[in-house]
Structures are given as structure tokens and as C-alpha cells.
TORKOL-4160 file (C-alpha; in steps of 0.2 Angstrom, whole numbers, padded with zeros to 4 digits, m for minus):
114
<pt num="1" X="0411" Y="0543" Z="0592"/>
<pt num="2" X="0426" Y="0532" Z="0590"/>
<pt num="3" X="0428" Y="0519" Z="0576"/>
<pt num="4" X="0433" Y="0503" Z="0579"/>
<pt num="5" X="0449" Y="0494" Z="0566"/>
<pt num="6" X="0437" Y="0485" Z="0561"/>
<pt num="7" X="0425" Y="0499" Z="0557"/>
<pt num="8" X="0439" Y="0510" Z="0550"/>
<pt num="9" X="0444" Y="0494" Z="0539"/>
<pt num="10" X="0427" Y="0494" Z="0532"/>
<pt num="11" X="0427" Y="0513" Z="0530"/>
<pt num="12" X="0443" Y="0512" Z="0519"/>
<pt num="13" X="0437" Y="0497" Z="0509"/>
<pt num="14" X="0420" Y="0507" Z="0504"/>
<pt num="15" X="0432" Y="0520" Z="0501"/>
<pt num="16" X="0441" Y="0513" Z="0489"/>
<pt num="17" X="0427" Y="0504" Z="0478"/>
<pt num="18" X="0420" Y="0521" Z="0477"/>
<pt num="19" X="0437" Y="0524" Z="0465"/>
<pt num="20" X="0433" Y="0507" Z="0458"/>
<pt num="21" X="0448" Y="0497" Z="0464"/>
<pt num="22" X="0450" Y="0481" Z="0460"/>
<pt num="23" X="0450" Y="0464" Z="0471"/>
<pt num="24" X="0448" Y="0473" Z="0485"/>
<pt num="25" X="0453" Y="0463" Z="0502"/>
<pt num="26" X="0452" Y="0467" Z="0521"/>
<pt num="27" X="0464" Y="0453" Z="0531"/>
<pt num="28" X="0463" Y="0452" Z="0549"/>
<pt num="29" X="0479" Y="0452" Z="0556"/>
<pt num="30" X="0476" Y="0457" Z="0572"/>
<pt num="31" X="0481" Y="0439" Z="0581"/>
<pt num="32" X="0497" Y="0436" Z="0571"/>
<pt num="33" X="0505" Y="0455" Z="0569"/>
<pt num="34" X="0510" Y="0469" Z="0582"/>
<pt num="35" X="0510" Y="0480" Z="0566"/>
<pt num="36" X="0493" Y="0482" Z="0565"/>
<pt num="37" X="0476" Y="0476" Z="0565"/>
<pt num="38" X="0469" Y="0477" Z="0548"/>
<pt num="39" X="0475" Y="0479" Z="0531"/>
<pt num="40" X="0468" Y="0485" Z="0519"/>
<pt num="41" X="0471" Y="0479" Z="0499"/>
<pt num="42" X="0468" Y="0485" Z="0482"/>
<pt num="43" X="0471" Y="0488" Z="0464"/>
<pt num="44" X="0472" Y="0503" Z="0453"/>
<pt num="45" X="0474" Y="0498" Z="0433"/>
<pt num="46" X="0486" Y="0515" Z="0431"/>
<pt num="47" X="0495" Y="0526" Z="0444"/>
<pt num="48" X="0483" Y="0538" Z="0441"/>
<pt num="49" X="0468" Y="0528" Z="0448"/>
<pt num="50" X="0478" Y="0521" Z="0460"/>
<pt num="51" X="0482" Y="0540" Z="0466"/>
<pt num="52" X="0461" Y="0543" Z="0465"/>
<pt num="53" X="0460" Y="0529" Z="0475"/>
<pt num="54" X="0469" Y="0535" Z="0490"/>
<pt num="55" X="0466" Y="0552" Z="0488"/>
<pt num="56" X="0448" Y="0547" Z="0489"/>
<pt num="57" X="0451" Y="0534" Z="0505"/>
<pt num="58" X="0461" Y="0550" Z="0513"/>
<pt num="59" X="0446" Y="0562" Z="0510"/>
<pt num="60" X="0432" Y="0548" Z="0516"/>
<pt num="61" X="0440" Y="0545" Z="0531"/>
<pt num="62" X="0446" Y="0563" Z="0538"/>
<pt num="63" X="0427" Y="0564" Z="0535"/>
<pt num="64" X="0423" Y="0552" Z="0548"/>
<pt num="65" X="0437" Y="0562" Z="0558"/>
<pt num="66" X="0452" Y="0547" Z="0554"/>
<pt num="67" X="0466" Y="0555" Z="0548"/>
<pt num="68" X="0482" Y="0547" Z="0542"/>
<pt num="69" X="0498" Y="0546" Z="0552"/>
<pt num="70" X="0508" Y="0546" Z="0536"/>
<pt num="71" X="0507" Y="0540" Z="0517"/>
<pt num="72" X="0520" Y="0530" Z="0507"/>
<pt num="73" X="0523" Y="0531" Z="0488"/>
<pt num="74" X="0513" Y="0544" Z="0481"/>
<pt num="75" X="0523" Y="0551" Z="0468"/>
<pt num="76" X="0526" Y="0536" Z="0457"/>
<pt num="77" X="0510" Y="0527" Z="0463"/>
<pt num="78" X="0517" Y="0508" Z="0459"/>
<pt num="79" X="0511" Y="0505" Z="0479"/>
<pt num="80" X="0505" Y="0519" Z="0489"/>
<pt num="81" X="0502" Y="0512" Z="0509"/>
<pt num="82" X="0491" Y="0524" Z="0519"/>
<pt num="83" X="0495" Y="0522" Z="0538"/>
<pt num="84" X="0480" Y="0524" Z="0548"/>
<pt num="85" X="0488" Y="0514" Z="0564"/>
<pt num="86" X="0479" Y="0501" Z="0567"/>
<pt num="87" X="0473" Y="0499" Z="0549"/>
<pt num="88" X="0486" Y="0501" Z="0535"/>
<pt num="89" X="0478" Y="0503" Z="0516"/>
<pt num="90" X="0488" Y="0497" Z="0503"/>
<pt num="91" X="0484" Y="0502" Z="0484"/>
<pt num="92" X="0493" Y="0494" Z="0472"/>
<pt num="93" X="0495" Y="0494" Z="0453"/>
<pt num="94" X="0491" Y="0476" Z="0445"/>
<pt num="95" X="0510" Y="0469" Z="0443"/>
<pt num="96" X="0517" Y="0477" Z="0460"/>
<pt num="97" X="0502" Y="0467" Z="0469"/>
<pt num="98" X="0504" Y="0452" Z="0461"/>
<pt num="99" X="0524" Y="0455" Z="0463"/>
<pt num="100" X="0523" Y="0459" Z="0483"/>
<pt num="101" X="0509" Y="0447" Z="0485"/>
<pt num="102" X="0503" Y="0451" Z="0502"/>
<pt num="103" X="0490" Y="0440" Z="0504"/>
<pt num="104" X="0502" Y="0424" Z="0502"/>
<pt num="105" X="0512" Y="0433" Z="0513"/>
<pt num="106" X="0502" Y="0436" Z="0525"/>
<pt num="107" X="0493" Y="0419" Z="0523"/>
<pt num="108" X="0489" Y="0416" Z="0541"/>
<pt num="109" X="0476" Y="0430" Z="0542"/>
<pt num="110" X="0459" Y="0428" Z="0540"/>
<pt num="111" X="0449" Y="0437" Z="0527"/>
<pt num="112" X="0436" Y="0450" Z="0532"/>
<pt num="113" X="0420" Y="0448" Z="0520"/>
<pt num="114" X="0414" Y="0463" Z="0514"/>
């Protein structure tokens, strides 16, 4: 069976409040973005729940047979983006997402209530 984005969206956000991330956020960028059609965001307090975050959001969705085409920022875990294709996870640390601010950025998306 083949997720849909949004499904996989969805998937990543339950994902990543299993790690207990913060403000978590789905926009809907489908309409406004040939990058892709979901993001995913969040916030760890330290890089090392923000690397227990995505390692957890890899794991939960390789389950459900979604694997990552490539991940971005690991090591130093300030903002590590997990590229799913149509749905891109970003995990952020408090100040790199209140610095990046994707959301303002992004402000045309709508907002996907979990």
C-alpha cells in the first residue's frame, strides 16, 4: 500500500512527538512550491534530542517502508532536514528555528492540523 504526502507527513509528525519535539508543525506547500509537498517542522531542546528525533522519524517510517533519499546536518544537529521527496522533515534546535523561521517564510502555506 502506498502512502499518500499527506499520509507520510502525518506519519513523520507522530514520529517525531514520540521523541517529544517541540511546536511541532506540518505546512502544506504543495500549491505554492515545486520542492515538495509537505514540510515537516520541529524542535529538539539539545542536539541530542534533536538527533533522537530524527533517528526516530528515520526508523518509524522505513517501517511503514518510506525510506529517506538523503539527510542533512547530522553531525552537529543545529537543523538536521530528512528528505523524504515529497515531504522534507526539518528538526531544529530552539535558536536555529526561531533564526531560520520557516514558517514566516513560508507564510503562504497553510497549516495541517494535527
Amino acid at each position: 500500500m502506498t502512502l499518500s504526502s499527506k499520509e507520510i507527513a502525518l506519519l513523520a509528525a507522530d514520529a517525531v512527538k514520540d521523541k517529544k519535539a517541540k511546536d511541532v508543525v506540518i505546512l502544506d506547500i504543495e500549491e505554492i512550491s515545486v520542492v515538495c509537498d509537505y514540510f515537516v517542522i520541529c524542535t529538539g531542546l539539545s542536539s541530542t534530542q534533536v538527533k533522537a528525533i530524527a533517528e526516530n522519524a528515520e526508523q518509524k517510517l522505513k517501517e511503514h517502508g518510506i525510506t529517506k533519499l538523503r539527510m542533512e546536518g547530522f553531525k552537529d544537529a543545529h537543523w538536521i532536514l530528512i528528505d523524504y521527496g515529497a515531504v522534507v522533515v526539518h528538526i531544529f534546535q530552539e535558536s536555529d528555528r526561531e533564526f531560520y523561521n520557516l514558517e514566516r517564510l513560508w507564510g503562504d502555506a497553510r497549516v495541517v492540523h494535527l
